[in-house]
N, C-alpha and C positions, 0 to 999 in steps of 0.2 A: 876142644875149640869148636865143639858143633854149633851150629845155629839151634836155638831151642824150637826151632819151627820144624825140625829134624829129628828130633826127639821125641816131644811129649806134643797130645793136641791139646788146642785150646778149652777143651769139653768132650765128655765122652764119647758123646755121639759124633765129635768132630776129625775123629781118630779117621786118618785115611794109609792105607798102607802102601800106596804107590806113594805119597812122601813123607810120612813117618817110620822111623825105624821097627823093622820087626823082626822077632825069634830069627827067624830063615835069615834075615840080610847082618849076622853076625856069624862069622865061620871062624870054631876058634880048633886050631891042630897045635898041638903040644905048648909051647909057652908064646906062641901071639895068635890073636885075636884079628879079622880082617874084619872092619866094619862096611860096608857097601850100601853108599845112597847113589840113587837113581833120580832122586829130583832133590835141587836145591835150587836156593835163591839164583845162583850162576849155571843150573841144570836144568832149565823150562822144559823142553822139550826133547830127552832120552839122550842128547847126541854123544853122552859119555857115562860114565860111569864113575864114581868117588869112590874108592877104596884106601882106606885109612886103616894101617896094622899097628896095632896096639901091643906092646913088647911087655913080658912078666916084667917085673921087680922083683923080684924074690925078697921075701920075708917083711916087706912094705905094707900096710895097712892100708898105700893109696895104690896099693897096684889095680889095675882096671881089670885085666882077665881072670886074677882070681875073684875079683867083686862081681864082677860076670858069671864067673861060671856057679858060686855062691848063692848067688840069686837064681839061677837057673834049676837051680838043683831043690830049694827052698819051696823058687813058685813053678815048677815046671806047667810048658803050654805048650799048644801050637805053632809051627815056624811061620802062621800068618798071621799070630796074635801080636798083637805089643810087646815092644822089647822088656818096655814099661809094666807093669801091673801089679793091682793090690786088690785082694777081697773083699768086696763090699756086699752084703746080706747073701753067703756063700756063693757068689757068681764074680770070677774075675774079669775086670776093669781097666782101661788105659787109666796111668799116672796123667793126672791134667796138669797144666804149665800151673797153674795157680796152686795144686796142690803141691808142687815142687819149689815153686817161688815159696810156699809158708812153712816147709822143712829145711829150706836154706836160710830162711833168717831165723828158723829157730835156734839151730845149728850153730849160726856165727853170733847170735847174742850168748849164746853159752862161752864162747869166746871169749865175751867184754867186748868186743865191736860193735858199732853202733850197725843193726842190720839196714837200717834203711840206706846207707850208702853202699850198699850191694845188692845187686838183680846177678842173672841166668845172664846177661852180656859179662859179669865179671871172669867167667871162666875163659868165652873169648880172648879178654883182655890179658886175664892173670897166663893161659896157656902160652900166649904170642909172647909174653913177657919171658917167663919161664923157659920155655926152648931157646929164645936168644939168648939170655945169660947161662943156659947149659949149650952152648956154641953151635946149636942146631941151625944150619943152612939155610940162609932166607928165603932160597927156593924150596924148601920142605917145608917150612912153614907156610907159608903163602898156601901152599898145596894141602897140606894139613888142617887148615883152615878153613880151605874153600875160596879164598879171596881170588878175584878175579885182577885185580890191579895191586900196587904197591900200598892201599889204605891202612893194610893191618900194622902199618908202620907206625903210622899215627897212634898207635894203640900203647905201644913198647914206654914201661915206665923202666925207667934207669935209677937204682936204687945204688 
């Protein structure tokens, strides 16, 4: 449910690691994963910290720490590099928001979905959806999200 401005930068040069995710600000001990942002849209200036623990699945193909530690292990870097990265003319690279916007709709046209009614806000949406009808606490969502007020309420489709 991250903000993708939390993630990935807009351009590679635009990669900043006081507020995009990097190596270092993922600490993963036995089967969860702690993610830590220090700046977000409700984080301007330091006064908290965001720590979001990401818990195994076991034997799920959508579990996050073993996609984590997969990838880790795949592209290993440095804990001040991007969390992000792919090899470009052998030198690695921050993933850009746009080249992750054109592997998510590649992705869900494989589906049969029409991609252009989904962006990088869908996971917001789809995640705040998903924790409520798996009974998840409206105050861990809220907090798992980052939302500052009741907005992500707006969000919750009811299927």
């Amino acid at each position: 449910m991250s903000r993708k401005s939390n993630l990935v930068p807009d351009s590679s040069s635009q990669f900043d690691k006081n507020k995009q995710l990097t190596r270092g600000k993922v600490f993963v001990v036995n089967d969860i994963a702690i993610v830590v942002f220090e700046w977000t849209k409700t984080i301007q200036h330091g006064e908290r910290r965001l720590k979001i623990p990401l818990v195994k699945i076991p034997g799920s193909v959508l579990c996050p720490v073993s996609a984590y530690n997969r990838m880790c292990s795949k592209i290993p870097t440095s804990n001040d590099s991007p969390a992000f990265v792919m090899s470009k003319n052998s030198k690695l690279v921050p993933v850009t928001y746009a080249q992750f916007q054109n592997k998510q709709k590649s992705v869900i046209q494989k589906t049969g979905r029409d991609p252009n009614s989904y962006s990088s806000h869908s996971f917001r949406r789809g995640g705040a959806t998903f924790a409520f009808s798996s009974h998840v606490p409206s105050d861990l969502i809220q907090l798992h999200g980052d939302w500052a007020s009741d907005a992500y309420k707006i969000y919750l489709e009811f299927l």
